[in-house]
C-alpha positions as CSV (number, residue, x, y, z in Angstrom):
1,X,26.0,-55.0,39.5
2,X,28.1,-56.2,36.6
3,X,30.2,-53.3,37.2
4,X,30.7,-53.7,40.7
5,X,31.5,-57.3,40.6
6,X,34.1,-56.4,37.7
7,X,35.8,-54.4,39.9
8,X,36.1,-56.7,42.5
9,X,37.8,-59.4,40.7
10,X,40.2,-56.9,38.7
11,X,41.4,-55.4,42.4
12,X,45.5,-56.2,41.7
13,X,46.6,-59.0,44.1
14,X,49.3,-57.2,45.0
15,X,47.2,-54.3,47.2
16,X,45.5,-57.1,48.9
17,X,46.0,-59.2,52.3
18,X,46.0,-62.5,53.1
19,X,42.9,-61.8,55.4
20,X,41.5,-59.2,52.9
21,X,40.9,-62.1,49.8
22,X,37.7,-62.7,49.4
23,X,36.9,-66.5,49.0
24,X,34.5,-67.9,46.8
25,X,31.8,-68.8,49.3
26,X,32.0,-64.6,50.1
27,X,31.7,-63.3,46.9
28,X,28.4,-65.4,46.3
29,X,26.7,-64.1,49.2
30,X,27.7,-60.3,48.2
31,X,26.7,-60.7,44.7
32,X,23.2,-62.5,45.7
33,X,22.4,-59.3,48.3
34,X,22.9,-57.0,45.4
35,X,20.9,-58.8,42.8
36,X,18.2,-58.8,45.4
37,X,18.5,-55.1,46.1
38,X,18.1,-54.2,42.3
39,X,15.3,-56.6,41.9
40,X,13.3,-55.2,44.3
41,X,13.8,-51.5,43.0
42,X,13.2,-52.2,39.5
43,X,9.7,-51.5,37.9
44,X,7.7,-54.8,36.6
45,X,8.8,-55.8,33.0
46,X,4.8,-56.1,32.1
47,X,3.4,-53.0,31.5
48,X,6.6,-51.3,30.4
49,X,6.6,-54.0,27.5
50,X,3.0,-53.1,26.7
51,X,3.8,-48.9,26.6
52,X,0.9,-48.2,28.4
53,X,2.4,-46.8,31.4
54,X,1.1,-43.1,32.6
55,X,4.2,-42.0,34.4
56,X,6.8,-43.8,33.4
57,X,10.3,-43.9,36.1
58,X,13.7,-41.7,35.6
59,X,15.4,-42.7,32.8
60,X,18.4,-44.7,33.8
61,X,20.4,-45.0,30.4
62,X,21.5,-43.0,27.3
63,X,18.8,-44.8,25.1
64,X,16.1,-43.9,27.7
65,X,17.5,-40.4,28.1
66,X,17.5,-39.8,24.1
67,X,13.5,-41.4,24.3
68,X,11.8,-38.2,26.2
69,X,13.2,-35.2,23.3
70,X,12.4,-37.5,20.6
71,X,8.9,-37.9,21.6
72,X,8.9,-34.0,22.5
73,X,9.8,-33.7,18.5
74,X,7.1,-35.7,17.8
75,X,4.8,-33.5,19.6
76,X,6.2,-30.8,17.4
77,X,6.3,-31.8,14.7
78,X,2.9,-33.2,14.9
79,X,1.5,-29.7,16.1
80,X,2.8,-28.4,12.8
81,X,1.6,-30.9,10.7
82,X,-1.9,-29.8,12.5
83,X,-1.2,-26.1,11.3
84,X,-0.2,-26.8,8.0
85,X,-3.4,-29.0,7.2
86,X,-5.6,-25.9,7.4
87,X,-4.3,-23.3,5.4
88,X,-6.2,-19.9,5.1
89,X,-7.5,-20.2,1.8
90,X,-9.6,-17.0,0.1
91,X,-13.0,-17.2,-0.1
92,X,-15.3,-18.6,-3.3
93,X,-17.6,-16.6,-5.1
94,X,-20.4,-18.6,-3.4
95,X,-19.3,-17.7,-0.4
96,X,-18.8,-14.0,-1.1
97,X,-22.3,-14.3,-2.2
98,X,-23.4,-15.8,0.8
99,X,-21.5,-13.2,3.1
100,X,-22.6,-10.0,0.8
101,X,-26.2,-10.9,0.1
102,X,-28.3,-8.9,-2.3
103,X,-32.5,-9.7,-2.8
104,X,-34.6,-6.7,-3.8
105,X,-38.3,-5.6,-4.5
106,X,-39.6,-2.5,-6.1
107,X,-42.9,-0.4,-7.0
108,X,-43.9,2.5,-9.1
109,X,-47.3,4.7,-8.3
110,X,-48.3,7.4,-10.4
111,X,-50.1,8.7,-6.9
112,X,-52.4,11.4,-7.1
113,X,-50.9,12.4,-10.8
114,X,-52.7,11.6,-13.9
115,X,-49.3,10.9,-15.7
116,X,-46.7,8.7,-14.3
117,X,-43.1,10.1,-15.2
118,X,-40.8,8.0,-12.6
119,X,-38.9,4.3,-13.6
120,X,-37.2,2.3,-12.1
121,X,-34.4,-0.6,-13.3
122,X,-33.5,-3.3,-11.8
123,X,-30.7,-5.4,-13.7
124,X,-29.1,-8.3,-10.9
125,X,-25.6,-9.3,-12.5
126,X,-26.1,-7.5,-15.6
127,X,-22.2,-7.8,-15.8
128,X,-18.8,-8.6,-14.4
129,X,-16.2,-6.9,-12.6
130,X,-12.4,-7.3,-13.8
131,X,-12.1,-10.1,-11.1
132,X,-15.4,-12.0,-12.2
133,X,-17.3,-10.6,-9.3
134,X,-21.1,-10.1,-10.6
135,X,-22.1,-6.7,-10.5
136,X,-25.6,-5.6,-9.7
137,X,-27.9,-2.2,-10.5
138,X,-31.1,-0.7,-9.3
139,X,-31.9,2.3,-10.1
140,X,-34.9,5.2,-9.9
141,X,-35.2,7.3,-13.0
142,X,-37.3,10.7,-12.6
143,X,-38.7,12.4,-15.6
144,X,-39.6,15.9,-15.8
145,X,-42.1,17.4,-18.9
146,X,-43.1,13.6,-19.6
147,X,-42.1,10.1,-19.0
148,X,-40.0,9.5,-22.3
149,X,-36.4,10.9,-21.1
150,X,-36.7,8.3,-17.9
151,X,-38.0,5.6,-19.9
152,X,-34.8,6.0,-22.4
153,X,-32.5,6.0,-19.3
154,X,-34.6,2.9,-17.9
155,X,-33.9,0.8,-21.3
156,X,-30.5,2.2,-22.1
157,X,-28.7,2.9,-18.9
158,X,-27.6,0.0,-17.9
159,X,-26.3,-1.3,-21.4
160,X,-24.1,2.0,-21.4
161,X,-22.9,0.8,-17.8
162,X,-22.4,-2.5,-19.1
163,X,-20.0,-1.6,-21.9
164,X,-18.4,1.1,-20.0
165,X,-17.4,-1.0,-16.9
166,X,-16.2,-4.0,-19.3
167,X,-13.9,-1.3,-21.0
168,X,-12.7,0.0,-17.5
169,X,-12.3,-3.6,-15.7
170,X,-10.2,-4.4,-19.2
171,X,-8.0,-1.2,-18.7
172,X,-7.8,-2.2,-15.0
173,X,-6.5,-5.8,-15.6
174,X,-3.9,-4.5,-18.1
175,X,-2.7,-2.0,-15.5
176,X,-2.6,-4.9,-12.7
177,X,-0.4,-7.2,-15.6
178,X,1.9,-4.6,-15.8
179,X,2.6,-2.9,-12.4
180,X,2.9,-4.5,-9.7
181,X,0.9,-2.5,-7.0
182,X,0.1,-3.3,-3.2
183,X,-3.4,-4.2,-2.4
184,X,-4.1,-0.7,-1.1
185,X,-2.7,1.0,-4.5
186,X,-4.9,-1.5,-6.4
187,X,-8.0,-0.9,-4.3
188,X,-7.5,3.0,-4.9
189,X,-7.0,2.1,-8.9
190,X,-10.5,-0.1,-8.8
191,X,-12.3,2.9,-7.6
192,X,-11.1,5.0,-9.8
193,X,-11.8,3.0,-12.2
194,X,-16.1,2.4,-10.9
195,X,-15.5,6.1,-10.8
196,X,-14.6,7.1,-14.3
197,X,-16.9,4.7,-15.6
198,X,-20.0,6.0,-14.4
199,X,-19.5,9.5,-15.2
200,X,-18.9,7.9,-18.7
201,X,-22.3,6.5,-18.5
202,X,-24.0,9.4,-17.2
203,X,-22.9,11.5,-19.6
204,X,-23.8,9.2,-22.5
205,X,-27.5,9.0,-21.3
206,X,-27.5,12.7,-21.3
207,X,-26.7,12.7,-24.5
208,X,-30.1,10.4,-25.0
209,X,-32.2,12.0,-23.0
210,X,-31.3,15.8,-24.5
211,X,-32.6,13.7,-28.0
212,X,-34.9,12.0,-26.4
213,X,-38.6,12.5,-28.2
214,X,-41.8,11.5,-26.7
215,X,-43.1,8.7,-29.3
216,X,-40.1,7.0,-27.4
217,X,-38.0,6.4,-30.7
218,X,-35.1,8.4,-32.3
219,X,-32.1,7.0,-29.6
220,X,-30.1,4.0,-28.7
221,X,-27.0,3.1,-26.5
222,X,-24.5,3.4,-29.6
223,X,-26.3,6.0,-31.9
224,X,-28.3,9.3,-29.9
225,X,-30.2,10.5,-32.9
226,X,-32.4,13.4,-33.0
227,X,-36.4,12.3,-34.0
228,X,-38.3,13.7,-37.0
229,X,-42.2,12.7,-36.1
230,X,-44.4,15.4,-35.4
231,X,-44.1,15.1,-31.3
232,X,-40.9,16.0,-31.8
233,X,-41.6,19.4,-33.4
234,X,-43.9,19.5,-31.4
235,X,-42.1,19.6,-28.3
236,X,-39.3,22.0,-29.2
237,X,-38.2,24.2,-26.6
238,X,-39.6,21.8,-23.9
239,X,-37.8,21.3,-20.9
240,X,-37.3,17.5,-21.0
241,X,-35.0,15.4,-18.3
242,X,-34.8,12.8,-15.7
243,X,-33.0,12.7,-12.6
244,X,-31.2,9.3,-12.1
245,X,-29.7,7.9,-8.7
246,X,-28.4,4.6,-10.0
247,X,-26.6,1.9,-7.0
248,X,-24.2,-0.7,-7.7
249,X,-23.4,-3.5,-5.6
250,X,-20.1,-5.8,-6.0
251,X,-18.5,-7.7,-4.0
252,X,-18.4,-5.5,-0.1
253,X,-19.0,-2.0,-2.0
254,X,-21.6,-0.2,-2.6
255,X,-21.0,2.5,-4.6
256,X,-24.0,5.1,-5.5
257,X,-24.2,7.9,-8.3
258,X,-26.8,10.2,-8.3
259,X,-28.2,13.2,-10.2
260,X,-30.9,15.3,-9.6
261,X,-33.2,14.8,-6.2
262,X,-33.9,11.6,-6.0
263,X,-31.9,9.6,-3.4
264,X,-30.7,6.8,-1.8
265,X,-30.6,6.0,1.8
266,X,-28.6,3.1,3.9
267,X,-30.2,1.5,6.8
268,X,-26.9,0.2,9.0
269,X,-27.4,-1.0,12.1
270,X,-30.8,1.1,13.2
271,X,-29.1,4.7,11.7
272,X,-30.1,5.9,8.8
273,X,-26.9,6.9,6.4
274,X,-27.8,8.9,3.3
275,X,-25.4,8.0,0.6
276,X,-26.5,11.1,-1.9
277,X,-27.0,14.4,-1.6
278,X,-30.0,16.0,-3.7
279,X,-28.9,18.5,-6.2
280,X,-31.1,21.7,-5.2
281,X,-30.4,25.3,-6.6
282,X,-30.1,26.3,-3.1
283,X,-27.4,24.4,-2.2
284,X,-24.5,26.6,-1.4
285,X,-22.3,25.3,-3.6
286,X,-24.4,24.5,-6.8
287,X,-25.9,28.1,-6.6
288,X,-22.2,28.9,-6.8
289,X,-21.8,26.7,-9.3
290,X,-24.8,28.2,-11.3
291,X,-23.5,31.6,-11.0
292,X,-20.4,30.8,-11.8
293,X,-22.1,29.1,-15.4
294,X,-23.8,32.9,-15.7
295,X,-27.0,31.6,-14.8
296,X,-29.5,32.0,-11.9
297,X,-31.5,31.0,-9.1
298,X,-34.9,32.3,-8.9
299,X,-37.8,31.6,-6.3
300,X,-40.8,30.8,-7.8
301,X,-42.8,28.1,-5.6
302,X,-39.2,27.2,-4.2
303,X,-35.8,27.7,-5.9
304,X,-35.6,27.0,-9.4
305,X,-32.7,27.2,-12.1
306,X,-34.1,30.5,-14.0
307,X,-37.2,29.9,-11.9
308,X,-38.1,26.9,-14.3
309,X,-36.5,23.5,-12.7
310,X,-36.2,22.5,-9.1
311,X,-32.7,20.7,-9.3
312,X,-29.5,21.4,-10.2
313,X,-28.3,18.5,-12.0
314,X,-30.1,16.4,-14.3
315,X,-29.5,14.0,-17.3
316,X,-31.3,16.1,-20.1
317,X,-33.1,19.6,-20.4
318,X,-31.3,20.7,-22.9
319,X,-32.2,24.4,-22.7
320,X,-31.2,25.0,-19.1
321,X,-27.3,24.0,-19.8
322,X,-24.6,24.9,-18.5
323,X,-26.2,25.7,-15.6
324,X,-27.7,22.3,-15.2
325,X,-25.4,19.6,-15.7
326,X,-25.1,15.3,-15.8
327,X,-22.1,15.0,-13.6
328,X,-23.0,13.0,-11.0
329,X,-21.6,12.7,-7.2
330,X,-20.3,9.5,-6.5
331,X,-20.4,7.4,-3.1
332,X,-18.8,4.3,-2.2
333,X,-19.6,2.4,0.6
334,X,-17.7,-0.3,2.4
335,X,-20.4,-3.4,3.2
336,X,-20.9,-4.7,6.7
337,X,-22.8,-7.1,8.5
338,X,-24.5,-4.1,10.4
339,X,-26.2,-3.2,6.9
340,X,-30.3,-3.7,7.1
341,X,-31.2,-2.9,4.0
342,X,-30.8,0.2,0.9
343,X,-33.3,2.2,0.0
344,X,-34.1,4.3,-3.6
345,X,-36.5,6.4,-4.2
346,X,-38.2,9.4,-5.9
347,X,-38.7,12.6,-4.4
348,X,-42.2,11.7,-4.0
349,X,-41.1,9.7,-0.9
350,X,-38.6,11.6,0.2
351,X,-41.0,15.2,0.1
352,X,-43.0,13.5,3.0
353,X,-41.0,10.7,5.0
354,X,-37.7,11.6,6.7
355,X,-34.7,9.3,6.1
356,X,-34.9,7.4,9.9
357,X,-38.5,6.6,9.1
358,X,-38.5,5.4,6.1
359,X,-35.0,2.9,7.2
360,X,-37.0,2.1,10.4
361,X,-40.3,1.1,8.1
362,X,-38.6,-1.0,5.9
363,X,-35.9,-2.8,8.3
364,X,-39.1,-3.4,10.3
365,X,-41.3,-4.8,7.3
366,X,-37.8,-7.0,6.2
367,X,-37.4,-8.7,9.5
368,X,-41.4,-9.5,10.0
369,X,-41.1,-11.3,6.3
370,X,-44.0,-12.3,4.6
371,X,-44.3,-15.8,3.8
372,X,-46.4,-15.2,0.0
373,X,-46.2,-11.9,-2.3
374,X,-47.8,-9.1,-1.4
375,X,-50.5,-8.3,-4.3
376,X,-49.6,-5.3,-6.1
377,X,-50.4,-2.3,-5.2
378,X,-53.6,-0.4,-7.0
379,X,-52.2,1.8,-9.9
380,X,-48.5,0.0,-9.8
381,X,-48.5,-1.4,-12.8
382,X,-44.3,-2.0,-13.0
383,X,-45.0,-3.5,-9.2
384,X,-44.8,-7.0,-9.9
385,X,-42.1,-7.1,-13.7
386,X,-39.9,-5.0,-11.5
387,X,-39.7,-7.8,-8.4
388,X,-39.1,-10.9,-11.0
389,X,-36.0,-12.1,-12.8
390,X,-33.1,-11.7,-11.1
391,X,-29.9,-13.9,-12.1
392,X,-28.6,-17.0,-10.1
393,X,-26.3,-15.4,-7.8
394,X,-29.1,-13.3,-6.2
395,X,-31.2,-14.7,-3.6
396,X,-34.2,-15.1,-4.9
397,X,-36.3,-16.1,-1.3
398,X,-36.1,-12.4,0.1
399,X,-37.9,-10.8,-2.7
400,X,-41.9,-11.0,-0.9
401,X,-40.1,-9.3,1.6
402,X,-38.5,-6.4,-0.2
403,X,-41.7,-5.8,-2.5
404,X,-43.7,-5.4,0.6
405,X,-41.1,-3.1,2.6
406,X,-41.1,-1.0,-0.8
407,X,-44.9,-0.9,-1.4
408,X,-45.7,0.1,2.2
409,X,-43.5,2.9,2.0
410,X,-45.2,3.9,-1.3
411,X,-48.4,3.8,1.0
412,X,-47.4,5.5,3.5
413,X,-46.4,8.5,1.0
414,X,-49.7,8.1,-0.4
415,X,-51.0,8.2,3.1
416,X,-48.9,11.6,4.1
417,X,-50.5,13.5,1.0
418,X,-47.4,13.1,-1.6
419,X,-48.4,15.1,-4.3
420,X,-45.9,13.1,-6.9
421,X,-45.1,10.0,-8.8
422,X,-43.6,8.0,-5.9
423,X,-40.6,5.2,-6.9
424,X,-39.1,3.0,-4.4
425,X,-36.5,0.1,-4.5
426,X,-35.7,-1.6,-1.3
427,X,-32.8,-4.1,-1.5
428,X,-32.4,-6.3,1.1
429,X,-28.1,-6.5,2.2
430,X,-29.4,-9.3,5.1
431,X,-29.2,-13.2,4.4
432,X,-32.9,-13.8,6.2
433,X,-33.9,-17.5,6.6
């Protein structure tokens, strides 16, 4: 309007009539008619003042035009802001504990022998990995021509472990310092590392149980010394040994060493996955093994290393090497929420119950829970020590639970006419309210 009435009165005189000037009275009227017309197109002042308006009208200047993209910025820029106020952090060792739970529950029945030869060891964060991550072991120790070599690799296995993984997660962290590796290299370098540590640790408790006497003294972690008492002379020329299948848990692996026939079994997601092999002379490639050594593989009441011992590997027997050896085949397992529970045991479990029954007893017994103990089992005397103490990062409120799954398969064993010392560990991998 102000524009148009500018114009007006800066036309040049010159261009215009007589009967084209505009008087006073006419320029009035014309300038009233367009105020009217732009009042009555114009929104009300009211709510524009209070901001509140849903749809606002088409800009109509440059400061109204500049308004919209700075308010799109806005948008942006508060979008980001939303981003950048949750950044993806990695988890806490409580909550690793809480995704990768471990409880567990364990007993030991000498069955229908009159001497009890099997142990088992259970040793919840009995140290730490190079990144602080707890590490935890259960094991089943088997003893063959008396209980002394498996009670020596019951009190003395999982110190060895301990030093031996605290050497390797040293040599590991020095190797990180000073190469820089992707995460895949380093994940490769960590096994390694579990690896070479165990077979350490195996081969150290050979060393025990080939010493090992049965008044239960003469060896230690450090010092394997040979015992002078007179069931020592006694015993010379005895085949003495124990088969060990030994489990560790850290973090999402689940890594599994085993020697001899005792095994372990993982229940995942309603399938039974064995995660050792047994160690049987008539295994294609240990009897090729053993002939290889110069020895041999006779059937006498099944195959037997010179017709003596049922397994092919073993931690002791000192009179059956080389063809029996500690070296122990080594499994490790990626955790997943699909994961019911593991399951360790002697081969007087394992004689009579098939892997898928055993997995489907147990992940049965874990889910139906038992709201007290179970009472131990008659003629379990390492039943209840061996479900008690377990270290803080461990659930503790699964462990009824686990001792029950363990001692019903021990029943069931009993049940199907096991003729053996029967061992079982069941740990539970399931957070169960």
């Amino acid at each position: 309007m102000v524009m148009a009435s500018a114009g007006v009165n800066n036309m040049p005189s010159h261009q215009m009539g007589e009967g084209h000037i505009d008087s006073e009275e006419c320029r009035l009227r014309r300038r009233s008619r367009l105020n009217a017309h732009h009042a009555s197109s114009a929104p009300a002042p009211g709510p524009a003042e209070e901001g509140e308006v849903v749809q606002s009208p088409p800009p109509s200047s440059d400061s109204s035009s500049e308004s919209a993209p700075s308010s799109q910025s806005a948008a942006e820029e508060g979008s980001d802001a939303v981003v950048a106020a949750a950044p993806q952090q990695l988890p806490s060792s409580k909550e690793k504990e809480k995704r990768w739970p471990v409880s567990f529950g364990s007993v030991a029945l000498a069955g229908r022998l009159r001497e009890m030869e099997d142990t088992v060891s259970l040793h919840p964060s009995f140290c730490a990995w190079a990144d602080g991550s707890p590490m935890h072991l259960f094991a089943v120790f088997d003893g063959h021509g008396g209980p002394h070599a498996a009670a020596l690799c019951r009190e003395q296995m999982h110190v060895i472990l301990a030093e031996e993984m605290a050497g390797a997660a040293a040599a590991f962290n020095n190797r990180q310092q000073s190469e820089e590796q992707p995460a895949e290299a380093s994940a490769s370098s960590e096994q390694v590392a579990w690896r070479g540590a165990l077979s350490r640790s195996f081969a150290r408790a050979d060393a025990l149980a080939v010493s090992a006497c049965a008044c239960g003294r003469g060896s230690t972690a450090s010092v394997p010394k040979s015992c002078s008492c007179l069931l020592s002379s006694a015993q010379k020329g005895a085949i003495v040994g124990s088969t060990a299948v030994v489990a560790l848990l850290v973090r999402d692996r689940l890594i599994v060493a085993n020697c001899g026939d005792s095994r372990a079994v993982l229940s995942r997601g309603g399938v039974a996955v064995p995660l050792s092999q047994d160690h049987k002379p008539d295994r294609p490639d240990e009897m090729a093994r053993i002939k290889a050594a110069g020895g041999k593989v006779m059937y006498m009441n099944g195959a037997r290393v010179r017709g003596i011992l049922a397994m092919s590997r073993a931690l002791g027997h000192r009179l059956l090497k080389p063809e029996v050896i500690c070296e122990p085949e080594i499994s490790i397992t990626e955790r997943c929420e699909d994961d019911d529970c593991l399951i360790l045991a002697s081969d007087g479990l394992w004689d009579v119950i098939s892997n898928k029954v055993a997995c489907d007893v147990a992940r049965q017994c874990l889910e139906d829970g038992s709201p007290t103990r179970a009472p131990a089992a008659a003629g379990s005397s390492e039943a209840t020590p061996s479900s008690s103490g377990s270290a803080p990062a461990v659930s503790q409120e699964e462990e009824p639970r686990c001792f029950r799954a363990a001692a019903l398969l021990a029943r069931l064993a009993l049940g199907r006419e096991s003729s053996d010392n029967i061992s079982v560990v069941v740990v539970d991998l399931k957070a169960r309210g």
